[in-house]
N, C-alpha and C positions, 0 to 999 in steps of 0.2 A: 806647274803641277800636272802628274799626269791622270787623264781622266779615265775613269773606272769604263769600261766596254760594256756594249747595249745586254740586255738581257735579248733573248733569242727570241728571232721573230718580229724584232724592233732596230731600226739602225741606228745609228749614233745622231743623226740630225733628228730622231724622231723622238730621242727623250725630255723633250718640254712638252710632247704632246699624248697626255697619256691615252685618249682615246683611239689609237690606232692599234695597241695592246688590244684594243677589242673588236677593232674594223678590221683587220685583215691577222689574225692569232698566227698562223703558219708561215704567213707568208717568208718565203725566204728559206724555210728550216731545210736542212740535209736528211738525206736516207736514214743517217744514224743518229740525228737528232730525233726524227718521229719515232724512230725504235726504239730509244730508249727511254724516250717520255711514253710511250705505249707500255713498253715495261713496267714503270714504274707506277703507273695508274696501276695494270692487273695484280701487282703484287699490295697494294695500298688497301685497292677495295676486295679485294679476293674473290675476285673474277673471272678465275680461271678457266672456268665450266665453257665461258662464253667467249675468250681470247680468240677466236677464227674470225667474230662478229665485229668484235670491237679492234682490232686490228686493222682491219680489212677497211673498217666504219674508218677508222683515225685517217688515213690516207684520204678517203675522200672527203672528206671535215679540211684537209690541207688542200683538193682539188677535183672540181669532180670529174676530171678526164684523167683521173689518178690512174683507171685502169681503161686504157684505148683497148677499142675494138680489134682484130688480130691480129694484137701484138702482146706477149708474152710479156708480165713483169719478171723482174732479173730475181725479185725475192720469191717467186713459186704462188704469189697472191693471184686467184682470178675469180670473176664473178661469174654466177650462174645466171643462166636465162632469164628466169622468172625475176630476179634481182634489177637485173640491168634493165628488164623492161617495166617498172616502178621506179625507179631511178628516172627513166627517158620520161614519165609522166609529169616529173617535177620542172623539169626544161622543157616542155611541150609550148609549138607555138602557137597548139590552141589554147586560150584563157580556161575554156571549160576544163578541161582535162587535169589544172592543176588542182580542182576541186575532186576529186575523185581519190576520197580518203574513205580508211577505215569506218565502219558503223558506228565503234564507239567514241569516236573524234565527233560523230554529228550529234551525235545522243548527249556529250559532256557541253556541245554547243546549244544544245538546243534545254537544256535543265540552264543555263546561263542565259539563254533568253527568255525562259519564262523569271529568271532572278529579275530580271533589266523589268520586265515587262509588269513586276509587283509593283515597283518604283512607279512608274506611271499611272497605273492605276493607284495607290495613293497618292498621286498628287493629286488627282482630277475627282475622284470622287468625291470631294468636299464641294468640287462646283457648283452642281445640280444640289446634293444638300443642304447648302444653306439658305437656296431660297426658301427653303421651311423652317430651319432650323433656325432664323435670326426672328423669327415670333414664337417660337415655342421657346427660345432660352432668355426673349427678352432682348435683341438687339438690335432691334429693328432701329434706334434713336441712335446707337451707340459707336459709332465706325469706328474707333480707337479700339476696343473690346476687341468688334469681330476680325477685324487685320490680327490682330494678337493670337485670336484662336486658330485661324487658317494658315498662319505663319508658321504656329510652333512649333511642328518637325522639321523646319529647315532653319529653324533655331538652335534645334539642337543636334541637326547635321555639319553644322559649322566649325561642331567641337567633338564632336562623336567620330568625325571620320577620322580624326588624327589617334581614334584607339585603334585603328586599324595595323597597326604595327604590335604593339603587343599584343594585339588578341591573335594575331597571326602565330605570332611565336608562341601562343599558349596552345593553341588549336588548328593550326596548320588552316590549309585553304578551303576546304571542303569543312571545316570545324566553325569556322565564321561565318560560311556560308547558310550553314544549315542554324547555326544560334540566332541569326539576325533574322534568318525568313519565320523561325519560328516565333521572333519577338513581333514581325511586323503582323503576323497570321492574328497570334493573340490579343495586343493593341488593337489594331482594326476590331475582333470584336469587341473589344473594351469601348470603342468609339459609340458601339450601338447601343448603351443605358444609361449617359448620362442625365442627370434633371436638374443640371444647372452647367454654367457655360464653365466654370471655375473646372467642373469636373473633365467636362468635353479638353479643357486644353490641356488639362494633366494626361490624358487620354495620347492628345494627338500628340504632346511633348515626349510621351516617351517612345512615339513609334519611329523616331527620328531616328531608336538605340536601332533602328532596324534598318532603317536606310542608310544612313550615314557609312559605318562598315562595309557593310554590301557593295554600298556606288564604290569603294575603293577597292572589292577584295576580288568582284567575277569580273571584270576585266582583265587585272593581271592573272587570275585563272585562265583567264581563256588565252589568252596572249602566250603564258607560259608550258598552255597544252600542244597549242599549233603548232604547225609547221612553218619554218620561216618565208615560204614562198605565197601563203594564202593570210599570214598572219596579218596585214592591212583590214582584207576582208573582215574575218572577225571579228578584230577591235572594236568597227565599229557597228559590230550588231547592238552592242549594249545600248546605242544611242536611238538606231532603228528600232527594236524590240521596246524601250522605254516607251516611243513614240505608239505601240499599237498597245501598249498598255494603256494609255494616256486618251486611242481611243475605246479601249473596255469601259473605262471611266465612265463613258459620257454614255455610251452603250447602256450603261447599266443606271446612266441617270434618266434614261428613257422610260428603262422597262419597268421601273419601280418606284414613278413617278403616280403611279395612280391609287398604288397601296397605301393603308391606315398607317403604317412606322415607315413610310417614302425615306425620311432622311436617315433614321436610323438603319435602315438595312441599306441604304446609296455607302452608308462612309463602312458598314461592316462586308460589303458586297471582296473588298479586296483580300479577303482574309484566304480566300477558296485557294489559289496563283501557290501562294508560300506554300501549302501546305504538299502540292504536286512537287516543289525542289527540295523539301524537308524529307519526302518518301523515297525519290531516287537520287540524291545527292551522294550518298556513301557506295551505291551503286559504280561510282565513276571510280577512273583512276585518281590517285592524288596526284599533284601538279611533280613532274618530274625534274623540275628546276629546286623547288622546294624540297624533296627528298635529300637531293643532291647536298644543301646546306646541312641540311638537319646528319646527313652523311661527312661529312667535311666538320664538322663540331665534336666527331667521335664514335657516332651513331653508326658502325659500319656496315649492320644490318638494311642500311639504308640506300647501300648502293644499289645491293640485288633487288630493292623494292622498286626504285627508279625505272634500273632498266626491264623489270616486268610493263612497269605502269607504261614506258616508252612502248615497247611489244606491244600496248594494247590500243596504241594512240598512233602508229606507225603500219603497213602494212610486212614491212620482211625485218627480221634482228639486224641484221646488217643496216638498215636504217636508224634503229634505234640502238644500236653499236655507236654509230656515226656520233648522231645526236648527244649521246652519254657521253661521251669521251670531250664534245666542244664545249660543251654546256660546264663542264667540269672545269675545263681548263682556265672559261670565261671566267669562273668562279674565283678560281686561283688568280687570274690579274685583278679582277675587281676588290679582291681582300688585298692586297696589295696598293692596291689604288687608295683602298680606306683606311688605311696604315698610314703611308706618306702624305695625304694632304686634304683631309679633313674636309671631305667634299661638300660637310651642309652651310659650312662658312663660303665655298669657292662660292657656293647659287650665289652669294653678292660679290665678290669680290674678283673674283676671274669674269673677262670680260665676255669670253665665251658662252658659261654657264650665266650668267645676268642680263644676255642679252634673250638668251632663249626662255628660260625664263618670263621678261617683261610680253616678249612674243605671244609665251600660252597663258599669259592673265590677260591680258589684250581679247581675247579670244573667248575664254572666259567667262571675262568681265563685259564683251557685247552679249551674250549669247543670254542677259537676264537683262540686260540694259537696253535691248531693242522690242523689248516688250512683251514678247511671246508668251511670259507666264501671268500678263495679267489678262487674257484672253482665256490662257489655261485655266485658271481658279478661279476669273470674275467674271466672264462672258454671260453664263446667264441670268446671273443679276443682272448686269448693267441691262441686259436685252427687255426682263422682265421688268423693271425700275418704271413706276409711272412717269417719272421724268426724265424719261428717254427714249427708248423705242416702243414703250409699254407693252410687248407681246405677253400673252398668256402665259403661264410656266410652262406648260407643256411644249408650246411652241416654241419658248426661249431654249428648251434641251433638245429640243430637236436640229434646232440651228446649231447649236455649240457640238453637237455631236457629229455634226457636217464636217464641223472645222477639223476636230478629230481623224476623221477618217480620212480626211485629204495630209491629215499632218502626218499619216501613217505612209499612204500611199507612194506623196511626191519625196518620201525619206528613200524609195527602194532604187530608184537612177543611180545614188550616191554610191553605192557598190562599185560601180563599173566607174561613175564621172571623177569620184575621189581619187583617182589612181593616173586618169588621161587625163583629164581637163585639169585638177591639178587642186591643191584644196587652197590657195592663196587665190586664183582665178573665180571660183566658187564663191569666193565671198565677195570677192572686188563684183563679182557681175550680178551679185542678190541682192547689196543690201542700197544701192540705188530705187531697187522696187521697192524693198522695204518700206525705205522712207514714203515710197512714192503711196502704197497702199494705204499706209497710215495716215495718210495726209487724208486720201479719201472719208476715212472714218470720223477724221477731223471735221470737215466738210458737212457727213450727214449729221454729226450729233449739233453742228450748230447751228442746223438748219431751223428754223420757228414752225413749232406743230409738229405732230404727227403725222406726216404726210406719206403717204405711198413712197416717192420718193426717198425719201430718208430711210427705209424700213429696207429700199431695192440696196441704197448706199452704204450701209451698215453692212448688210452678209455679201458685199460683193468686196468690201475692201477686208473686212477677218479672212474669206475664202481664199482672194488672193495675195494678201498676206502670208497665210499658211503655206500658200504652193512655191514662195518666195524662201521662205525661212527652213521650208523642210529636206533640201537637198545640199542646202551652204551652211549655216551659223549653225544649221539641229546636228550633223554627224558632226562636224569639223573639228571643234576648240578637243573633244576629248584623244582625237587621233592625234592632232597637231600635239598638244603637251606631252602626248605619251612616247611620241618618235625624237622630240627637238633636244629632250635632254639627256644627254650621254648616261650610259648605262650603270655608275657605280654612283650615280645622285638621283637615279629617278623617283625612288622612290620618296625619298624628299622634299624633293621637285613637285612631283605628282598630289601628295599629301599637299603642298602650301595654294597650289592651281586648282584641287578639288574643293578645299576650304571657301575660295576665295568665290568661286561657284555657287557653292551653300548660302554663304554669308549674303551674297544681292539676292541670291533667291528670296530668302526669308525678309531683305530689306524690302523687295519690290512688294512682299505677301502684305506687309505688316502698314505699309504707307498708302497703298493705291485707294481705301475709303475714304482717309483724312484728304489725302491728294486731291481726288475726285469731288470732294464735294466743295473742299477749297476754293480750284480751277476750273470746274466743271468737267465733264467728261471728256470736250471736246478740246478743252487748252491739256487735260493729261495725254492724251493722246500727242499729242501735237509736243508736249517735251519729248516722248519716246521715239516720233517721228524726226525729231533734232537728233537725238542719239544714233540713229541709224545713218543719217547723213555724219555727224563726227566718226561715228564707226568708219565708215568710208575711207577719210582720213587717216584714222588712225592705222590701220591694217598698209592702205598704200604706203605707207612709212615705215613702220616699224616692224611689220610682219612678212619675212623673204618667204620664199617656196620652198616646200621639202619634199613635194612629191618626188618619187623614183630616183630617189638619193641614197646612199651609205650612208652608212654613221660615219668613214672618215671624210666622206665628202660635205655632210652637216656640220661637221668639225670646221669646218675650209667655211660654208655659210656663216655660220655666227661669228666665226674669228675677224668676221671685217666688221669696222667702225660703224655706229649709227648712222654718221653723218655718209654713210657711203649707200645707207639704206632707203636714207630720204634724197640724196641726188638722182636715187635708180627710179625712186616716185615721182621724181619732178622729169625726169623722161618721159615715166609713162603718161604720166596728167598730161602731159606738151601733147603726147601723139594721141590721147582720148579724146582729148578737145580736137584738136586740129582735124584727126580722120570722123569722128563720130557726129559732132557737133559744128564745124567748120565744112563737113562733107571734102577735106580733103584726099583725093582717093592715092596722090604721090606719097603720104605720109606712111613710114616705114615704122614697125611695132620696135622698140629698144631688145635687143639680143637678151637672152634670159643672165638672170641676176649670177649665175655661177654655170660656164658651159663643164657639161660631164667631160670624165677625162678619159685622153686615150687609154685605155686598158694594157699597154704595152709601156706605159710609166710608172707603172710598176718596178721597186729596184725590189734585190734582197739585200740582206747586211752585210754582202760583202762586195756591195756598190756595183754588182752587175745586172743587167737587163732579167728580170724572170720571168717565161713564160706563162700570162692569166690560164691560158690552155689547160695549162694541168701540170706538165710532164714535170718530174722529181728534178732539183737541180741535177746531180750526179749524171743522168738518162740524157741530158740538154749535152751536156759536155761530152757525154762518150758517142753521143751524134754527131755534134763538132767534127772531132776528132777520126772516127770514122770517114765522113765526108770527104776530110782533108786528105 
C-alpha cells in the first residue's frame, strides 16, 4: 500500500507522534511554502492593512535568525533597528532583560495576581474565625459540623471547576474572571451574618462558584497573554500570589481579632481583593490565543482584535505579527489533532499522555497530603485548644500569621530555583524536611503539660515546615501539570489534575477535627509526617524532570516505560545513600534522566540536515553551491 506523504513541517517517521506538529510547526518548510501559508492566513483573516508585520512575524515564528545581521534577504524583507533590538532582548544572556516587557503585560499580570491572591485569602480567613465562631454557632462539641463548614468551598471547587470550560466559551477569559471575583467579593460578605452554622456553610458553599473557575481560568490567562520566553515565570505567580493572599488572611486575623463582629468581618475581610480585579479586569486585553479560536469558528472580526490585543501585550507589531501567525497555525494542527484521536480518552489510553498525567496527580495529590492546609485552616485552633498548646487567641494568630508570611516569603526563590535547580530536584530535596519538621511537631504535642518546651517545639516545627514546603510542593505541582501535557489535551488534563486538587483539599478540611480528636494531634500529624516520607517515594519514581525541556523533548520523557522511571530512582536512591549518608565522596550522581539534544539533529522532510540557526532551506543550498 502506498503511504499517504507527511503534512508539511512533519516527516514521515514523525506521523505516530503527533506532538512534534506543535514542537517544532516550521521546521523544515521551503521559501514557498511559508509564503504561501502567509498568504493564505492574510487573505482568511483580512489582514492586509498589516501584511509587512505579519510576513516579516511568519519567517521568524519559522527562525529567529530568519533575518542575519548584514546580510540581505533574497525576498526584500528586513528589520528595522528598534525591531531587532527588542528581538535581541528576548535572547539576552541576561535573565533580567528577558523580563522587560510592555506596561500592559505587568498590569494584566499583576490584576491575575491580585485573582490568585483572593484565593488565599479565602482559604485562610476562616482560620483566625473560627476560633469564635465555633461558640457563637454552637460547635464547639461538634467536629463533624465544623470540618463540614470549613470544607465547603472546596467541596464545591471539586465540581465547579470543571464549569470552567463552558463558562469560557459563554464569556471568554476576562468574562469568568470578572463573574467569579464578583461571586467570591459578594459570598465573602454573605459569610458576615449568618446566626446559625447551617446558614454560614450555604454561605461558604457557594463561594467555592468563585474559586473553583478562577483557580482554572487566570492561569491559562496569564499563560496565554506571555510571552513564550518568560512564560515559566508567570505560571507560577498564581501559586506565589495565592501564597501572600494566604498571608492577608492571617494579617487580617490579627487586626480584627479584638473587634465586637472578630469573626464576622475576619471571613468578609476578603471580599475588598475581587472587587480591585472586577474594576480593572476589562481594562486588559483579552487573551489573544482565545480570540484567535473564537476567530477560527467564523468570527473574523476576531482576527483584527487579536492582533490589536497582541500590539498591546508585545512591544513592536512585527512581534505580534510573529506571535498571530504561530499561535494561529498551532491552532490549526491542534483542531486537527481533536479530529483524529480523541485526545480526552488518549489521557488513559496512550502511554505518553497517562503517564504525564499520573506524574501531575502525584504532585497534586502530595501538595494537600503533606499537610500544609491543615496548618492553613486549623493552626490556630489547634495553638488555642486547651489541650494542646493553650495560647491565648490573640497569641495563636499571631503565630499562625508567622507561618503566613514565611509561606509568602520562602515561595519567591522559586522564580529563579524552578527553572536551574529544576522542579523534580525541588521536591526530592523538601520533602525529606518536610517529613523531618513534622515529626517535630509530632514530638511537641505529645509532650505531657504545657511546658515552655513544647510551646518552643510547635512554632519551630510549622515555621520550619513552611520554609520547607514554600519553594518545592507550594509553586511546583500547578507548573509541572501545566507544561507535562502536550498541548491539544491540556485542557482536559488540567481540569481532571485541578479537580483532584480540590477534591483532598476539601477531604483534608472536612476530616482533620474527627481525625484529631480520634488520634490526637500528635498521632495526626505524625500520618501527614508518613505522607511526606511516601511523597518521597513516590516523586523518585514516578515523577521525571521537565525543567528546560521542549515539548518534543517532553514527548521523548514520557514515551519511556514506568519501569524505566523507577530503575533511574533506584540509581539515584544507590548514590543518596552511598554519597550523603554512607559519606561516600567516589560516588558519582546518575547522568540526567533524558540528556538534551544536539541542536543540529534536527532533519527537515526531505531527510536533510537543517540549520537550528535559522537560515531558510533554499539560502543553505545556494551557500552550498556557491561555496563549491
Amino acid at each position: 500500500m502506498k503511504r499517504e506523504p507527511a503534512p508539511p513541517g512533519m516527516s514521515k517517521r514523525d506521523g505516530d507522534q503527533p506532538d512534534r506538529r506543535l514542537a517544532q510547526p516550521f521546521s523544515g518548510w521551503s521559501h514557498q511554502q511559508m509564503t504561501e501559508s502567509v498568504d493564505k492566513f492574510i487573505a482568511v483573516s483580512g489582514l492586509e492593512d498589516y501584511d509587512k508585520y505579519i510576513r516579516r512575524g511568519a519567517f521568524l515564528a519559522q527562525s529567529k535568525a530568519a533575518f542575519p545581521i548584514g546580510r540581505p534577504r533574497r525576498d526584500g524583507l528586513a528589520l528595522k533597528d528598534e525591531e531587532r533590538d527588542y528581538l535581541n532582548l528576548e535572547d539576552s544572556p541576561r535573565r533580567i532583560d528577558k523580563f522587560k516587557q510592555p506596561w500592559r503585560l505587568y498590569a494584566l499580570v499583576g490584576v491575575c495576581s491580585l485573582g490568585a491572591a483572593v484565593q488565599g485569602w479565602d482559604e485562610t480567613a476562616v482560620n483566625g474565625a473560627q476560633v469564635y465562631y465555633r461558640e457563637a454557632l454552637g460547635l464547639m462539641d461538634s467536629p463533624g459540623w465544623l470540618g463540614l463548614v470549613n470544607s465547603a468551598p472546596y467541596m464545591c471547587c471539586a465540581f465547579s471547576c470543571w464549569l470552567n470550560y463552558p463558562l469560557n466559551r459563554l464569556l471568554d477569559r476576562r468574562g469568568v474572571i470578572f463573574v467569579t471575583c464578583l461571586i467570591s467579593s459578594l459570598t465573602c460578605l454573605g459569610q458576615a451574618f449568618p446566626q446559625t452554622w447551617q446558614q454560614l456553610f450555604a454561605a461558604r458553599f457557594l463561594l467555592g462558584l468563585g474559586i473553583g473557575p478562577k483557580s482554572a481560568t487566570i492561569p491559562i490567562y496569564a499563560a496565554e497573554a506571555a510571552p513564550a520566553n518568560i512564560r515559566g515565570a508567570l505560571v507560577m505567580m498564581w501559586q506565589m500570589w495565592t501564597a501572600f493572599g494566604i498571608m492577608c488572611g492571617y494579617i487580617a486575623g490579627v487586626a480584627l481579632a479584638g473587634c465586637s463582629l472578630n469573626w464576622r468581618l475576619m471571613l468578609a475581610s476578603p471580599m475588598i481583593l475581587p472587587l480591585f480585579v472586577v474594576a480593572y479586569v476589562y481594562t486588559l486585553p483579552e487573551s489573544p490565543r482565545w480570540l484567535l479560536m473564537r476567530a477560527r469558528q467564523g468570527n473574523r472580526k476576531k482576527y483584527e482584535e487579536a492582533f490589536n490585543s497582541l500590539c498591546k501585550l508585545r512591544y513592536t507589531k512585527l512581534q505580534a505579527g510573529r506571535d498571530l501567525f504561530l499561535i494561529d497555525h498551532l491552532l490549526e494542527a491542534e483542531d486537527r489533532i481533536m479530529q483524529q484521536e480523541k485526545p480526552f480518552s488518549e489521557l488513559f489510553t496512550r502511554g505518553r499522555n497517562r503517564r504525564a498525567l499520573t506524574a501531575s496527580i502525584i504532585t497534586m495529590f502530595l501538595q494537600q497530603f503533606c499537610g500544609v492546609n491543615v496548618t492553613a485552616y486549623y493552626s490556630s485552633t489547634i495553638l488555642a485548644d486547651p489541650q494542646h498548646a493553650s495560647y491565648q487567641p490573640r497569641d495563636a494568630l499571631l503565630i499562625s500569621m508567622g507561618f503566613g508570611i514565611i509561606n509568602f516569603l520562602f515561595a519567591i526563590p522559586a522564580i529563579w530555583t524552578i527553572d536551574s535547580f529544576g522542579r523534580r530536584n525541588l521536591l526530592l530535596s523538601t520533602f525529606p524536611f518536610m517529613a523531618l519538621f513534622q515529626i517535630i511537631m509530632v514530638i511537641a504535642f505529645a509532650l505531657p503539660g504545657r511546658s515552655s518546651a513544647q510551646h518552643v517545639l510547635v512554632i519551630l516545627g510549622m515555621y520550619l515546615f513552611g520554609v520547607a514546603y514554600s519553594p518545592g510542593e507550594g509553586p511546583v505541582p500547578f507548573v509541572y501539570s501545566a507544561e507535562s501535557m502536550p498541548l491539544y489535551n491540556r485542557d482536559f488534563g488540567m481540569g481532571i489534575v485541578t479537580s483532584v486538587n480540590w477534591f483532598w483539599n476539601f477531604f483534608i478540611s472536612i476530616t482533620w477535627p474527627k481525625f484529631s480528636s480520634a488520634f490526637g494531634t500528635s498521632g495526626a500529624f505524625g500520618w501527614y509526617a508518613a505522607w511526606c516520607v511516601i511523597g518521597f517515594f513516590m516523586i523518585l519514581f514516578f515523577v521525571p524532570e521537565t525543567k528546560d525541556m521542549t515539548l518534543e523533548e517532553l514527548d521523548q520523557v514520557f514515551d519511556h516505560r514506568t519501569m524505566d522511571y523507577v530503575n533511574y530512582g533506584m540509581k539515584e536512591l544507590k548514590w543518596l545513600v552511598g554519597r550523603w549518608l554512607l559519606m561516600r565522596k567516589s560516588m558519582k550522581k546518575p547522568p540526567p534522566f533524558l540528556q538534551r539534544k544536539d541542536p543540529d539533529e534536527i532533519y527537515d522532510t526531505r531527510g536533510e540536515s537543517y540549520d537550528p540557526r535559522g537560515m531558510i532551506y533554499e539560502e543553505i543550498q545556494e551557500d552550498k553551491r556557491t561555496s563549491t
